[in-house]
N, C-alpha and C positions, 0 to 999 in steps of 0.2 A: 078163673082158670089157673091151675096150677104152672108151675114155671120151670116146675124141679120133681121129679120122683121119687120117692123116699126110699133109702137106701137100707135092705135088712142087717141085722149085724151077722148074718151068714157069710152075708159076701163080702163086710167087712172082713171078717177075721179071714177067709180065704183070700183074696188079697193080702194081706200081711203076711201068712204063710207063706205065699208065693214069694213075696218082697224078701224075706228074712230066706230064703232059701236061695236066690239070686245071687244076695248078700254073701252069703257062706262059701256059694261057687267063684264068687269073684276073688276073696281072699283066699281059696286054695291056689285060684291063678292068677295070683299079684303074688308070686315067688319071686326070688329076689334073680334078678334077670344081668347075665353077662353080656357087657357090652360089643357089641358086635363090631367096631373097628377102635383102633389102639385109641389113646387122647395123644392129638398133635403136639410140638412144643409154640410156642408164643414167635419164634422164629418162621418156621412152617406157617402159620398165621398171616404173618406178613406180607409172606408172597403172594398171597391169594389177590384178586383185582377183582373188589366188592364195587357196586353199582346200586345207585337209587334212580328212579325214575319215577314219573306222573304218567300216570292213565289218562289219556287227552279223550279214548273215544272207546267206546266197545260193542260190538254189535257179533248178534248171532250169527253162526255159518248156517248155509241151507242146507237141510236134507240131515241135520244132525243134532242132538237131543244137548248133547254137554260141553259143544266146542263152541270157545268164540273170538271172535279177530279182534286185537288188540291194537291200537296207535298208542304208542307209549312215547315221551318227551323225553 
């Protein structure tokens, strides 16, 4: 029994067309992009009150697809 179907060089090269045409769109739109807020100074930085924390526990909320309750440490 076969495990794999062989693949024509039709759909080869359609595929690559498609690939290499993806390609070409992606580079018109990877322009060179302004930044959307100023850059802070190193000052400004400081002030900020960064926090790390450990994920103790997580479980899904009911009745919802993407939420979920966190116990963090």
């Amino acid at each position: 029994e076969l495990l794999f179907s062989k693949i024509e060089d039709k759909t080869i090269q359609e595929q690559l067309d498609k690939l290499e045409a993806s390609k070409k769109a992606n580079e018109a739109a990877n322009k060179k992009v302004e930044p959307q807020k100023d850059t802070i100074t190193f000052e400004d930085f400081t002030k900020l009150d960064i926090r790390v924390g450990t994920i103790i526990e997580a479980e899904k909320m009911p009745k919802t697809k993407k939420l979920l309750k966190l116990k963090v440490d």
